[in-house]
LONUVEX-89419 format. One record per residue (C-alpha): x, y, z; residue number from 1; chain. Coordinates in pm, 1 decimal, decimal comma. Each point is the difference from the previous one (the first is absolute). Layout:
LONUVEX-89419
          u          v          w     i   ch
          X          Y          Z   NUM    A
...
//
This chain:
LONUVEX-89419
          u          v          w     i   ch
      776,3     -930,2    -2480,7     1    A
     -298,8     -119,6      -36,7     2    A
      -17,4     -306,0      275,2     3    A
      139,9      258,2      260,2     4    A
     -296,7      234,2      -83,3     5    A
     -224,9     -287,1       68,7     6    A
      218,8      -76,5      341,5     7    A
      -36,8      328,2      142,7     8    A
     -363,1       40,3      -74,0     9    A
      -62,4     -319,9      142,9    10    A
      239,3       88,7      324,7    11    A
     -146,1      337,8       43,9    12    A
     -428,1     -169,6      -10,1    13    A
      188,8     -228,3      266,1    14    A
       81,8      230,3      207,3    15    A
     -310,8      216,6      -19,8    16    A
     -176,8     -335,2       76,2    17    A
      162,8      -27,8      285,2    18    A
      -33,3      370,1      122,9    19    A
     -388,7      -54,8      -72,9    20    A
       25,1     -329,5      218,1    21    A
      157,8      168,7      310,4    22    A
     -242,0      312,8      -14,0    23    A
     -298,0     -228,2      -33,6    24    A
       93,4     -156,8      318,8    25    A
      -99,3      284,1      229,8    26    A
      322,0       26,4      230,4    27    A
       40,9      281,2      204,8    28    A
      176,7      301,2     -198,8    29    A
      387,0      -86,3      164,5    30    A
      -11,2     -347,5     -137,7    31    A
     -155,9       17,2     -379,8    32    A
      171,9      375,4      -46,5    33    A
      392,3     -182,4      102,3    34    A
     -118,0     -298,4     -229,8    35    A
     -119,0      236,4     -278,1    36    A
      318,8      179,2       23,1    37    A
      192,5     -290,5      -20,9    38    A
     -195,3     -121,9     -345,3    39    A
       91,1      309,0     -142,9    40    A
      352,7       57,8      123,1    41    A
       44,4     -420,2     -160,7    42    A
     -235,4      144,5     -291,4    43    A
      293,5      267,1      -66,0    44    A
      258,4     -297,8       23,5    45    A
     -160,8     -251,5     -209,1    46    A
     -184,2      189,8     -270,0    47    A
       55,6      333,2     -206,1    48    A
      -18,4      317,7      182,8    49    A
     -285,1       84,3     -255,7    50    A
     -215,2     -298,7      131,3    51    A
      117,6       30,8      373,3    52    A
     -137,7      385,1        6,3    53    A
     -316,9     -110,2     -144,8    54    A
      -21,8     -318,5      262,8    55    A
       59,5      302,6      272,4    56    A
     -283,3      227,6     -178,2    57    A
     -281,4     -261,5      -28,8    58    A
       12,5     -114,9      402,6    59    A
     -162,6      257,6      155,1    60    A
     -264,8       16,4     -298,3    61    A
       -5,6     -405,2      135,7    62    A
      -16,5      113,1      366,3    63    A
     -333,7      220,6     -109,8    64    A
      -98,6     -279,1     -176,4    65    A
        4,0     -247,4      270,6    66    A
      -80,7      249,1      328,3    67    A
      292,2       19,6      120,5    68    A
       -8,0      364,5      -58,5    69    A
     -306,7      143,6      169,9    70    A
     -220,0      210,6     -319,5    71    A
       81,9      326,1      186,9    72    A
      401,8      -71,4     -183,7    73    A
     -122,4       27,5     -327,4    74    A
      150,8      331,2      -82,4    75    A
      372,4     -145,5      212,3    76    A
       34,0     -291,1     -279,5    77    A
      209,8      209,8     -246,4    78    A
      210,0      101,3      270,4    79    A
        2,9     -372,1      119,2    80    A
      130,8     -119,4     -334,5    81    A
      271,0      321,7      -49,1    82    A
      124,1      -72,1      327,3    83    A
       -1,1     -372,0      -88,9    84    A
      202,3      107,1     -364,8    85    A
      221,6      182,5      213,3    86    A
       67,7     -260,7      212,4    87    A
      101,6     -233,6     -262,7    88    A
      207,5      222,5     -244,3    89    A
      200,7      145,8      320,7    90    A
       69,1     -329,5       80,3    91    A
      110,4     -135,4     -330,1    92    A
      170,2      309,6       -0,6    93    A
      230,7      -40,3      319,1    94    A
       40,7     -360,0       -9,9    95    A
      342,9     -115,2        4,6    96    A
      230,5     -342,3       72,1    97    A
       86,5       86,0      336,9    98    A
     -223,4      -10,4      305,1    99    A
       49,9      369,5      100,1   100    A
     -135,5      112,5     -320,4   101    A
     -293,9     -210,9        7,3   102    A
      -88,1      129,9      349,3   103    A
       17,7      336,5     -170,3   104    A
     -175,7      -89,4     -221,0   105    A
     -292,1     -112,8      198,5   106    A
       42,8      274,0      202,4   107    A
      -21,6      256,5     -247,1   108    A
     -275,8     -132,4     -210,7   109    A
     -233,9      -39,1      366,9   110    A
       42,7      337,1       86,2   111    A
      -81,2      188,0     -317,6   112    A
     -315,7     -218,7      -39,4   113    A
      -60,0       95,6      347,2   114    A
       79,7      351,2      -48,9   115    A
     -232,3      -21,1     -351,7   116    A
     -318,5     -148,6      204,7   117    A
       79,2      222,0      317,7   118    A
       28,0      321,6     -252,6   119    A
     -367,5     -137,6     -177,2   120    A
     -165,8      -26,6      351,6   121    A
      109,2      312,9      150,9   122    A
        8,3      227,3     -281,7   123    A
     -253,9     -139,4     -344,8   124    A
     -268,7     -235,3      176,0   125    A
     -258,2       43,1      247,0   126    A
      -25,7     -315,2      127,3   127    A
     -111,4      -71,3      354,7   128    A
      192,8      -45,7      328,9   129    A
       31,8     -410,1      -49,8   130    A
       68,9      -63,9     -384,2   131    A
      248,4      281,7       39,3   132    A
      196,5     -170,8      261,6   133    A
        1,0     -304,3     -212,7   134    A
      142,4      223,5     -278,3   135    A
      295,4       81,0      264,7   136    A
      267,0     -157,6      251,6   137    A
     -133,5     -308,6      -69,9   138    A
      143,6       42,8     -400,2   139    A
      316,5       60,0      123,2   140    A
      -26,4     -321,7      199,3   141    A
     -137,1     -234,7     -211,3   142    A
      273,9      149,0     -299,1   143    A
      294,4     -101,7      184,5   144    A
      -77,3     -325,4      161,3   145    A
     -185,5     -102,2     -394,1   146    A
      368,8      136,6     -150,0   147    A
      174,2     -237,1      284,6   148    A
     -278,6     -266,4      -69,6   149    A
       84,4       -1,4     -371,8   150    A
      423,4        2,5       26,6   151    A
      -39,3     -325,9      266,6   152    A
     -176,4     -113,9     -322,7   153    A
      191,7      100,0     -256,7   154    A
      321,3     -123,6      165,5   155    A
     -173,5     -343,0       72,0   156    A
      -52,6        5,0     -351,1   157    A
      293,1       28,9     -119,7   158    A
      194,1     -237,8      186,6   159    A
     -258,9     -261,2      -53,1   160    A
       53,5      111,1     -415,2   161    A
      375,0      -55,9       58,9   162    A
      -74,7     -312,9      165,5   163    A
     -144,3     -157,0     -286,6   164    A
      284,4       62,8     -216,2   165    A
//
């Protein structure tokens, strides 16, 4: 009990690492948000759900960290990290064996964080013209091709795990 306590800390400060690492390189939003997505979709896999939400809730305080949210977001983060927790439990939610439900659940879990941030943009925060647009489309984007990202992954994974059996 103990040792896989120890693992899944250890996996989950891995993973924020690496979330850290990719933000801190400065790519344009459509590259680091699809690699962020995918961390936390592999997060969801790979650690507790518990751990994976908080991976998904500490990025975008990263992102302000780092500049890759401009000051002017300050007041989006907690809707950045909800929409992130939201991405992560739907997922884990609708996940499933087959390929069809995984597309779901990919599917599913982009659009309500989309719909979340979209909702926080139009309706809560003042934000101007060009953080809110990166609060948009761009979300649903980047939370589909992350979720297809991180199955390629997963299933590479899993027959390389099988593999070394």
């Amino acid at each position: 009990m103990r040792r896989e306590k120890i693992r899944q800390l250890v996996l989950a400060a891995l993973f924020l690492a690496m979330a850290a690492l990719v933000q801190s390189w400065h790519l344009p939003q459509l590259i680091t948000g699809v690699v962020i997505n995918a961390i936390l979709l592999l997060a969801c896999q790979m650690v507790s759900l518990k751990w994976s939400v908080a991976i998904g809730m500490m990025t975008p305080v990263l992102a302000l960290m780092l500049g890759i949210l401009p000051s002017v977001m300050l007041l989006a983060v907690p809707f950045i990290a909800v929409a992130n927790a939201i991405y992560i439990v739907l997922f884990r939610r609708f996940l499933s064996v087959q390929m069809p439900g995984n597309i779901m659940a990919i599917g599913l879990s982009s659009l309500a964080k989309f719909f979340w941030l979209f909702f926080a943009v139009n309706v809560v925060l003042d934000l101007p013209p060009e953080p809110s647009a990166m609060l948009s489309f761009p979300q649903l984007f980047t939370g589909i091709a992350g979720g297809i990202l991180a199955l390629l992954l997963i299933r590479t994974m899993e027959r390389w795990h099988k593999d070394k059996k």
